[in-house]
N, C-alpha and C positions, 0 to 999 in steps of 0.2 A: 223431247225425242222419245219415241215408245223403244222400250229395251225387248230384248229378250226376255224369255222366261225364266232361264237359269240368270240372268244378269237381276231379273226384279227380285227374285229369291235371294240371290246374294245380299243386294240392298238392301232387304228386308232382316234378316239374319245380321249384319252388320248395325244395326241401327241408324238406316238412313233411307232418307225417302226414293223409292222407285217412282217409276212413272205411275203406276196404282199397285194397290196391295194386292199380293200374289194371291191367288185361289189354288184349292188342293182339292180335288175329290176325284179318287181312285189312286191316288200315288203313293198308297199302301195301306196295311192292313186296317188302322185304326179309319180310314175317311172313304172307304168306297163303299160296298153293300150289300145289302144279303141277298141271296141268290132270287130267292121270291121277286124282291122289292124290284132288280136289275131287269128281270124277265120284263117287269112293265114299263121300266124305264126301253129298254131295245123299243120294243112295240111300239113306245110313243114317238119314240122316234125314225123310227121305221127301220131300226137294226136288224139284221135276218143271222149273223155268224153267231156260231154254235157259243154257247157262256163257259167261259171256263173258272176255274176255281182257283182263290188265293190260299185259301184256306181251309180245309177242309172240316174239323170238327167244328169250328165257329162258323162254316157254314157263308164263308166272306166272298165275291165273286172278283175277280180279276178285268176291270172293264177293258172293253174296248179301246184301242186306239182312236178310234173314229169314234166313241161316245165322249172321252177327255179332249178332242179337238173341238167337238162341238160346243161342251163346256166350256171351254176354253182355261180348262186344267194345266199348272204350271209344274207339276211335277209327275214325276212315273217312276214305277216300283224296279227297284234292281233284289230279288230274293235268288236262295240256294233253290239246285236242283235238287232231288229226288236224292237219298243213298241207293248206293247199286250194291251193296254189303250187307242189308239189312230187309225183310220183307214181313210184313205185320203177320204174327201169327194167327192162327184160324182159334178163332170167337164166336158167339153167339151169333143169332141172327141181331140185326141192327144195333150191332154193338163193334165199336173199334179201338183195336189197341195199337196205342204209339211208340214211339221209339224210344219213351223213356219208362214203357211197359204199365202205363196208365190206362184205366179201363171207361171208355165212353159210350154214352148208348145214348141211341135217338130218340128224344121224347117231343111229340108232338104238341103244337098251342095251339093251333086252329085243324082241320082239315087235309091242308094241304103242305101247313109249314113247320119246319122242325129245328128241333138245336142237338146237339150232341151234352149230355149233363155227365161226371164225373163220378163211376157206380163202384170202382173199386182205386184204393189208394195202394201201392204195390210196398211203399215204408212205414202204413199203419201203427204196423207191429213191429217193427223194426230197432233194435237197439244200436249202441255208434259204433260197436263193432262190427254190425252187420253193411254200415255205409260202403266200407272199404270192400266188402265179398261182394258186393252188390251189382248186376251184370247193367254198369251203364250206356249209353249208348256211344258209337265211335264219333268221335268231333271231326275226325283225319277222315271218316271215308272219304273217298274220291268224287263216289257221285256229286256231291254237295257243290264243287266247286269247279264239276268239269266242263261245266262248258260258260264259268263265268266270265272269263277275261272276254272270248267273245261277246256276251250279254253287253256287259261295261262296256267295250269301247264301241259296239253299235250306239249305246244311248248317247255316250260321250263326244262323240265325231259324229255321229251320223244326224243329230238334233240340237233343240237347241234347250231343251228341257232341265231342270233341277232336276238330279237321282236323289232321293231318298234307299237309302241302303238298308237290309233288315237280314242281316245273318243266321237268322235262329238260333241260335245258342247267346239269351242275354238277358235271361228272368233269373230272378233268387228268390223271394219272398214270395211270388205269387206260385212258382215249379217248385216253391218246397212246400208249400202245401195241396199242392196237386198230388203229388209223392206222398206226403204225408198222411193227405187226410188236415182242411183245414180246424176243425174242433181241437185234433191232438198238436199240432204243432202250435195254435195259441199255447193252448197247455203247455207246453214245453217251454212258451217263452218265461214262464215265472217257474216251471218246475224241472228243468231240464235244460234249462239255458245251453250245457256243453256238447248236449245234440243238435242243438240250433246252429251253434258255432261252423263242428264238424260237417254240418250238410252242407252251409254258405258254403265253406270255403271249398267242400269236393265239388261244388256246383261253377264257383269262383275257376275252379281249375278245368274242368271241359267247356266251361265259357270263354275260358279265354286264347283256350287252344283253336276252337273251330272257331272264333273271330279274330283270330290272329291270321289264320290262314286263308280266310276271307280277305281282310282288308290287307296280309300281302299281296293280291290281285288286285284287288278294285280300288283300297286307298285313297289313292292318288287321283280317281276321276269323279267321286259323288261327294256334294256337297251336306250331307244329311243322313246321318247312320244313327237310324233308330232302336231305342230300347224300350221296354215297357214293365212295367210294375204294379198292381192296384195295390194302394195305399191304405187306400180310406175308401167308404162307405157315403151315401149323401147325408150321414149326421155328422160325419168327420173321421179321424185319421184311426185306425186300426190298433193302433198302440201308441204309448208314449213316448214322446221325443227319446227319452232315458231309453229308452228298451232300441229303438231305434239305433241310439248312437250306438249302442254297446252290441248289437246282436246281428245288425243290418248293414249297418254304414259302411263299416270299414272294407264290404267283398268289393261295395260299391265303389269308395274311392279307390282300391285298386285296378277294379275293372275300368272306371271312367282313368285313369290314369294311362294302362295299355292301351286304351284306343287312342287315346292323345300321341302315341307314340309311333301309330302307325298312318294317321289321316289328321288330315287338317279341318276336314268334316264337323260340322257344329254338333253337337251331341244332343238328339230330341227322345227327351222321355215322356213315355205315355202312363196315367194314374190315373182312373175315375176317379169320382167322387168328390169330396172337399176336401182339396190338401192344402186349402190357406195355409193353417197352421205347419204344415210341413217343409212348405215351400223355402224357406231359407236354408234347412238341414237338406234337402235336395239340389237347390243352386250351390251350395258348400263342397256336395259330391264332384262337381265338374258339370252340370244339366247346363245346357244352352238355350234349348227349347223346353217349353210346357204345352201338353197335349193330353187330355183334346180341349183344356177348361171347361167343364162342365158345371155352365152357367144355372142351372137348375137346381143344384148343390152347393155354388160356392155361398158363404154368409155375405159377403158384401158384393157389391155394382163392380164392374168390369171398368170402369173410369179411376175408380180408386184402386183397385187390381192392379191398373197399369201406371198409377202414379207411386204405390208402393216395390213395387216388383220391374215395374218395365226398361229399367236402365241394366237389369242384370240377367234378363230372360227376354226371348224371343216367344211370343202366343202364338199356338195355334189353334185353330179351332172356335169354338163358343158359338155357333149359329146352333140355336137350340134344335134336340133331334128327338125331346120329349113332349111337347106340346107345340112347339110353333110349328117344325117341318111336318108332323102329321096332321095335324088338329085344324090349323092356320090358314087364311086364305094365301094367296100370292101375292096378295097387298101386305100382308101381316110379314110373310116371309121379308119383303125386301124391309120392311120396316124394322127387321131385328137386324139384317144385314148392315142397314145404315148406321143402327146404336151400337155395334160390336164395333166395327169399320171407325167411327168417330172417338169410341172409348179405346179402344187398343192399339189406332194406328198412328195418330201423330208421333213424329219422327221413325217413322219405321217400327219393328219390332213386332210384326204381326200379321200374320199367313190366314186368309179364310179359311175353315173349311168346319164340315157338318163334328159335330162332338161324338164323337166316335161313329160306327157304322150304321149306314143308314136304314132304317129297319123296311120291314115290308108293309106298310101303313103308312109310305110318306107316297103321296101324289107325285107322281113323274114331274105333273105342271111345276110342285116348287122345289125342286132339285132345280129343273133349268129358272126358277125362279130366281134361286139365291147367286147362280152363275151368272145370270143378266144385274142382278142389283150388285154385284159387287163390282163388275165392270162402269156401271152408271155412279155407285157412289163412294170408289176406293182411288178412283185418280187424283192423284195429288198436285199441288194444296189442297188438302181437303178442306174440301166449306163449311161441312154440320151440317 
């Protein structure tokens, strides 16, 4: 019997087989696309409505409703609005500052395409008494979450869709070195350990304020409340386990603890890189989900991935988004489809979708490439 979208997601997410394994591209920041790349995606599909944006310094684009139907996308983004208490101060030209007073400026790779790269760190210089004077940004404005309860129950009542939820306030390790300056907060891990502490935990504290008052609204209707972290690098993990436990973990398990308390929501965290080696001190945080597996990186095959790890984690992601989806014909696409799909999905535990976002070099044709192979070869019994 073919289920719903949110019913195959749950399935999946629970460890048990849906009617085929759920696909995800655009149901939030880590799986939809960059703006370029989206442009030729509409076009090929004969999209004409204006693109809007998920994100803005990464440059991420917010699909269509009628582009995820055609894919036949099982999930869709529930994010904060806009603060109405806060308005970016005046910057350079092509240069933007955020709300946590971090400095970004556009630098161009081709012609036409750009990123926003990280030109000033605002805690550089900054000693740990400076954390505390430090003008951070409000987690309570209002804008944030005024018009979410209506957002949430549109998706929740009105569809029939998996939410993935993304609060903005749920980085540590990766917003402290944004703030920092990553050169100096390594530094700090062996020479300054009591400022690394001090920053987690001021960070630990306005994360858990604006996602506490998030998911006292929405809670109770999305099945998938995303967080993200880079860990690791594709030669492996950014620090040692040791430094980890003792400097990282603990914001972690607190924070994965208060979401536990407010949603019944499976907890998916996002890492590039290769976090093999990480992966049990991150299942140990509270992680339900691993995203995006970026199989280009990991040391071992995706079969033993999920013979090692797949009773305690849900995958998602691993259609490669570094060489197959750009490089690749549409034969090769669905043919990475089918080995992800057969190594990650028996018994459930695992969601399609591209390893993070999809660049502007990936042909429109295999996007809706990997959307058709996973429908063709993620229905269960799977055959191989």
């Amino acid at each position: 019997m073919e289920m719903t979208p949110r019913e195959r997601v749950i399935a999946a997410l629970n460890h048990q087989e849906p009617d085929r394994v759920p696909l995800d591209i655009g149901g939030g920041s880590s799986t939809t696309q960059v703006i370029e790349g989206y442009e030729k995606l509409k076009e090929h599909l004969g999209i004409t409505e204006d693109t809007k944006m998920m994100l803005k310094v990464l440059r991420m684009a917010r699909m269509d409703e009628s582009v995820m139907q055609y894919l036949g996308s099982d999930v869709r983004p529930l994010t904060v609005s806009a603060p109405v208490n806060w308005t970016p101060p005046p910057s350079d030209p092509d240069t933007v500052i955020d709300i946590w007073g971090i400095h970004w400026k556009k630098v161009y790779f081709s012609d036409s395409a750009y990123y926003y790269d990280v030109v000033k760190s605002p805690l550089a210089d900054a000693d740990i008494e400076d954390i505390e004077k430090y003008h951070w940004p409000d987690p309570l404005d209002p804008g944030y979450t005024a018009d979410l309860e209506d957002k949430v129950k549109a998706l929740s009542e009105g569809t029939d869709y998996a939410i993935m939820a993304d609060a903005g306030f749920k980085s540590f390790w990766e917003l402290g070195y944004l703030l920092r300056g990553y050169e100096q907060l390594v530094t700090d891990l062996i020479l300054n350990p009591k400022f690394v502490t001090a920053l987690m935990n001021k960070l630990l504290e306005i994360n858990i304020a604006g996602t506490g008052r998030f998911l006292d609204i929405a809670g109770s209707y999305i099945q998938v409340f995303r967080t993200a972290d880079d860990l690791a690098t594709q030669g492996g993990p950014l620090f040692s386990p040791k430094i980890y436990r003792e400097l990282i973990q603990p914001v972690y398990k607190e924070f994965y603890k208060f979401i536990k308390s407010k949603t019944e929501a499976k907890i998916f965290y996002h890492s590039c890189g290769n976090v093999v080696d990480m992966l049990d001190l991150v299942i140990e945080n509270g992680v339900e989900i691993i995203n995006p597996v970026q199989v280009s990186a990991i040391d071992i095959d995706t079969k033993e991935l999920k013979a090692r790890f797949g009773d305690k984690v849900t995958f998602w992601g691993a259609i490669d988004t570094q060489k197959v989806l750009p490089f690749g014909t549409e034969k090769d696409v669905a043919a990475e489809v089918k080995k992800r799909i057969n190594d990650l999905g028996p018994g459930g535990g695992y969601v399609v979708a591209p390893v993070h976002t999809i660049q502007a070099d990936v042909p429109p044709q295999n996007i809706v490439a990997m959307a058709e192979a996973t429908r063709k070869f993620g229905k269960y019994p799977l055959t191989g």
